[in-house]
N, C-alpha and C positions, 0 to 999 in steps of 0.2 A: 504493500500500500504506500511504497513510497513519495510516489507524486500523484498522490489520488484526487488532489486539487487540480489536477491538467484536465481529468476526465470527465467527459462529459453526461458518465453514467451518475456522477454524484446527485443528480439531479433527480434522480427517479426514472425507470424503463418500466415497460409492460411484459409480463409475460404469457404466454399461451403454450405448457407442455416446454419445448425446447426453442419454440419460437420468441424470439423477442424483440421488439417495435419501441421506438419513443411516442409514437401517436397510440391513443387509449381507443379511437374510432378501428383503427386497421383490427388492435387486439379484440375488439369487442364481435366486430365480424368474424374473424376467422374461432372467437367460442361458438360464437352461434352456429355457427357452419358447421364441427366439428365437435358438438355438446361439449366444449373444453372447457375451463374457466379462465378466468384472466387474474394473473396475480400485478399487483403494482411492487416492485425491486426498489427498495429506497434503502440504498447503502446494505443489505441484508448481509452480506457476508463482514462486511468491516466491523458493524455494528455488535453483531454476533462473538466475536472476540473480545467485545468489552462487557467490563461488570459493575453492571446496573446498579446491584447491589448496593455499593458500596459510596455514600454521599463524599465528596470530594471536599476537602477540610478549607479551600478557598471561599471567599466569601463569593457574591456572583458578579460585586462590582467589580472586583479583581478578573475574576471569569471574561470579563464584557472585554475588560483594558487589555486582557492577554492575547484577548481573539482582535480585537483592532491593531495590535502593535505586530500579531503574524500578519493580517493581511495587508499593513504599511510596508513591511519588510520582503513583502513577497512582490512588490509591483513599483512601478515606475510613476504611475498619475493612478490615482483611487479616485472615483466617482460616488457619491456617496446618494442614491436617491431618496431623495426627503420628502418625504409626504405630510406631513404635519402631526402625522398618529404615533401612538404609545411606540411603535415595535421603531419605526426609524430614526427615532427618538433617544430611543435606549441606544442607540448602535450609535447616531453619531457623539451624544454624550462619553462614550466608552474613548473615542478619539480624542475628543476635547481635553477629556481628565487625565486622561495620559500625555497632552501636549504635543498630541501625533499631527502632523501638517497633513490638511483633507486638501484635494488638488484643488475640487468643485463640489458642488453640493448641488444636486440636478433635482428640478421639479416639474412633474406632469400638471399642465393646465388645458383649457378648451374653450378660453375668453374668446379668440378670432371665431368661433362656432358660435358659443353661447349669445357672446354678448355682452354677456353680465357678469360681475365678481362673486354673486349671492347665490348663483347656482349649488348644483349640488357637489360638483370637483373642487370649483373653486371659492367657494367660500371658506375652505379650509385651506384651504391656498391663500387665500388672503387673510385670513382670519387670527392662523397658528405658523402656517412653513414660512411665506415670506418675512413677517417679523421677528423669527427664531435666526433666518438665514442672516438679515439686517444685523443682528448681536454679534455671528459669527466673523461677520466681513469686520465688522467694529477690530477686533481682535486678532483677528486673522487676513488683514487686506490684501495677502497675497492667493489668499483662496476664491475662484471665481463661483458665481453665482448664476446658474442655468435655468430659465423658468423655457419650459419646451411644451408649444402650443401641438395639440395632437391633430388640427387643421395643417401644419405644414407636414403631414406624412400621410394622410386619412385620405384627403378627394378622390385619390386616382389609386385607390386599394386593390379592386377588384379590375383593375384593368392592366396588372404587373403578376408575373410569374405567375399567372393560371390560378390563379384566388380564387375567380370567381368561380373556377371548376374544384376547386378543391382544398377552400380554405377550410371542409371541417374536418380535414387531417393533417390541422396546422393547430388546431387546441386540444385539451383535452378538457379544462373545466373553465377555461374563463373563452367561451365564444365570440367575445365581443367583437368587433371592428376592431375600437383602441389597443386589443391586445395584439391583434394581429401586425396593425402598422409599426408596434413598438418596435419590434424587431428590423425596423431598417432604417434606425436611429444613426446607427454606427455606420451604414453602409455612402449614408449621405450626408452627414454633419463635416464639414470641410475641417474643424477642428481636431478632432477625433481622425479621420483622415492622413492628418498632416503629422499627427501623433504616431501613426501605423506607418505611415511612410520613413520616420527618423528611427524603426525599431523600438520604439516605446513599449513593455507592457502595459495595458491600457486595463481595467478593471472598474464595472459596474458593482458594486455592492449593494446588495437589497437586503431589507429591514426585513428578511423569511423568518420562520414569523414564530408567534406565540406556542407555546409545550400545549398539546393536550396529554392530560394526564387521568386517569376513567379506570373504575372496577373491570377486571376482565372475569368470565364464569365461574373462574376459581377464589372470585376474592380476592386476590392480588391485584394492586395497585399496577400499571404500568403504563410507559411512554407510546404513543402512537405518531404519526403521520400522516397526511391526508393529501394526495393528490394534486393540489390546488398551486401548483408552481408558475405554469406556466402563464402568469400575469408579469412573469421575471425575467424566465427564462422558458422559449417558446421551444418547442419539439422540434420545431425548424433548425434554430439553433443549434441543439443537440446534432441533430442529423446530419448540417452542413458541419459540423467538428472542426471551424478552422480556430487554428493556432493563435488567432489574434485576435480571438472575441472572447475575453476571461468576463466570466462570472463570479461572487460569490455571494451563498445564500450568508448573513452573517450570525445566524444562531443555527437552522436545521442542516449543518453541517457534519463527515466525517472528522474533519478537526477540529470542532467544539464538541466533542464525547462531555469534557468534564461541566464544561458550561449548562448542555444539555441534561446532562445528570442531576446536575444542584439543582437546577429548574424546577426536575422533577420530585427531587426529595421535599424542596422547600413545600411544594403544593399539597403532595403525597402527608405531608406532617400536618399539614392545616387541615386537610379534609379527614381525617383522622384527631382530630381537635376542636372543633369547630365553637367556633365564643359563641353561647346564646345569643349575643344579641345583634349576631350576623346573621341568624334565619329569617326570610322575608324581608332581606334587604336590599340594598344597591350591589354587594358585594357576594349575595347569595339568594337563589333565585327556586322555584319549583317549575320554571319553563326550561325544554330541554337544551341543553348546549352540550356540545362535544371536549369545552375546555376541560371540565372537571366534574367528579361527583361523589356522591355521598350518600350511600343509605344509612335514616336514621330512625329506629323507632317506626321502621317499616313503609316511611316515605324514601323518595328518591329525589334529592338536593344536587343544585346545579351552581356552577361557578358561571358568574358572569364577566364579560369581557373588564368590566371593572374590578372586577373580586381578581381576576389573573394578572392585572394591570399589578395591581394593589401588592401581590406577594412577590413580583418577578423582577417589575419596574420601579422602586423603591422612590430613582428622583422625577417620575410621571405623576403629573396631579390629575385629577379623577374630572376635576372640574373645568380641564383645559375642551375649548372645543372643538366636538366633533359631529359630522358630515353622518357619522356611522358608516356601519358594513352588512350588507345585507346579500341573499343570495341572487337579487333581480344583478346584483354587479356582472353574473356568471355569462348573460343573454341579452337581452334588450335591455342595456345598461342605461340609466340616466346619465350618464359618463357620452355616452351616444347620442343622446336625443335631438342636439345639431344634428348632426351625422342622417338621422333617421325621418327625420318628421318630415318631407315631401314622402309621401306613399310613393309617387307614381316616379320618383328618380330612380335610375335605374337599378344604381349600389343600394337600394333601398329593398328593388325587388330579388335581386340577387340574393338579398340577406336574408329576405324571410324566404325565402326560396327555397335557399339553404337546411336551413333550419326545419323545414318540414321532411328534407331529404334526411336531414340527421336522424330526426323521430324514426322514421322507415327502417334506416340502417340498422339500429341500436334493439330497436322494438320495447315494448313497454314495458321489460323488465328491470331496464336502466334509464328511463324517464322517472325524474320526481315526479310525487304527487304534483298534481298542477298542472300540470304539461310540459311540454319541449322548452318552453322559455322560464319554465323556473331550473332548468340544467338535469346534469346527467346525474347519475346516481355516481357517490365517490367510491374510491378503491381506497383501503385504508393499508399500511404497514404491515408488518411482522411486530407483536408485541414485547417491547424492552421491558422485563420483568423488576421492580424497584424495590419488589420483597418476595 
């Protein structure tokens, strides 16, 4: 596993039998076709060598500064995308506290679409990243500041490298447009370009993301994984493998095992504790979430995105705002709704087009409730056992 960071598998593969695919569409056909199943591969053999077990005596603010100082050490320009939320948050303060020099600090917007700053992208763009960014340049004036409108990559989507035939073996859980154009950031940004052209390692860093931590059948506690990457890092990506498009996730990583680990011990001790007068709270919940849980006295208690906030991200306040996260982000995102709202524009019809083709492919065993645009059913990990 020595340069496991190069690979492009750290990201998560599909598997079917001996077959194995980065698109979760190809694996889901060839189950059906062949009553196979599909497994999702996230790190399983690396992962599989370390022991869960055992909570790692680092605190996790140490954990965060040690995994920002490998991926300074490892690259030549680190891009840091800041979203305004808890997870990108945590990652680039890990930088800051360790005094680590961030190259850029890169933000997704869609004001040339929108219009407006109070939308639903960017009003947390305006609200929380841009003013956090504003602090960083105070401090740091030689780190540049990137606000990347997804209008200069979006119009002419489905009119480049056969999109429009075969963008839905180009996701696997976020179908969006926006996710899809993400991926030709690098290919066109002259900056970035001029970086690949002097030999630069160049590296995107994403805030990937929050521990779920959940009873498995045996009563054990343990670590999961869920599908949901390629908002970061697209299958495309993966597939094209080239040498000059580094990624890293900066928490669901094989070289954050011990970061990952505390994550999960810190949660695993709280849901096994739980302070009375966290049930029926902000911080603890009876609606279901995949972060965490708790049977108590023959209910089933749910951690909420703030209760995980609360135990992981110690310098996140609960109170800062946010846009939220919800599953319409996966399909017919509000992130789109520029993008989307003339029906009768072509990338319009293509899209839903799409999408009904996907339903067909997939078939109703892997549609959420709801339908095709509430998304695909997830594939979860191999479970890291924490007791």
């Amino acid at each position: 596993m020595l340069n496991s960071h190069l690979s492009k598998d750290k990201f998560g593969f599909y598997q079917v039998g001996s077959f194995k695919t980065y698109s979760k569409v190809e694996a889901i056909e060839l189950a059906n076709a062949t009553a196979g199943s599909v497994h999702w591969n996230f790190n399983d053999e690396e992962f599989a060598l370390y022991d869960w077990t055992v909570e790692p005596a680092e605190s996790l603010k140490e954990l965060y500064q040690r995994r920002a100082r490998q991926i300074r050490e490892r690259y030549d320009y680190v891009v840091l995308w800041w979203s305004g939320g808890a997870d990108s948050y945590t990652m680039l303060r890990a930088f800051v506290d360790q005094g680590l020099f961030v190259d850029e600090l890169a933000t997704f917007h869609n004001f040339g679409g929108d219009g407006s700053w109070d939308t639903y992208l960017n009003s947390e763009v305006k609200r929380v990243a841009i003013p956090v960014a504003e602090k960083i340049l105070e401090q740091s004036p030689g780190t540049k500041f990137r606000l990347v409108d997804h209008i200069d990559y979006q119009p002419n989507l489905f009119n480049v490298d056969d999109n429009k035939f075969d963008f839905l073996y180009k996701a696997n859980a976020v179908f969006s447009p926006n996710q899809l154009a993400r991926r030709y950031i690098r290919e066109k940004n002259q900056d970035y370009l001029d970086l690949f052209a002097k030999g630069k390692k160049v590296c995107f860093v994403w805030g990937m993301d929050k521990p779920r931590v959940n009873l498995e059948k045996d009563k054990r506690y343990a670590i999961r994984f869920v599908d949901i990457v390629d908002n970061s890092v697209s299958p495309v990506t993966q597939s094209l493998n080239r040498d000059w498009e580094n990624d890293e996730f900066f928490f669901w990583s094989p070289d954050a095992k011990d970061l990952l680990c505390k994550q999960g011990h810190v949660i695993m001790r709280y849901l096994k504790n739980i302070p009375p007068e966290d049930f029926d709270s902000r911080w603890l919940g009876r609606k279901g979430n995949a972060l965490g849980n708790a049977m108590v006295n023959g209910k089933m208690w749910y951690l909420t995105n703030d209760g995980c906030h609360r135990l992981v991200y110690e310098d996140w306040s609960a109170d800062t705002y946010s846009s939220g996260k919800h599953d319409f982000l996966l399909m017919w995102s509000p992130r789109d709704e520029w993008f989307l709202k003339d029906t009768h524009a072509e990338h319009t019809r293509i899209y839903t087009a799409g999408l009904e083709k996907l339903a067909d492919l997939v078939g109703n065993d892997w549609i959420k409730i709801g339908g095709i645009k509430k998304g695909l059913m997830t594939c979860i990990s191999n479970p890291l056992y924490l007791e």
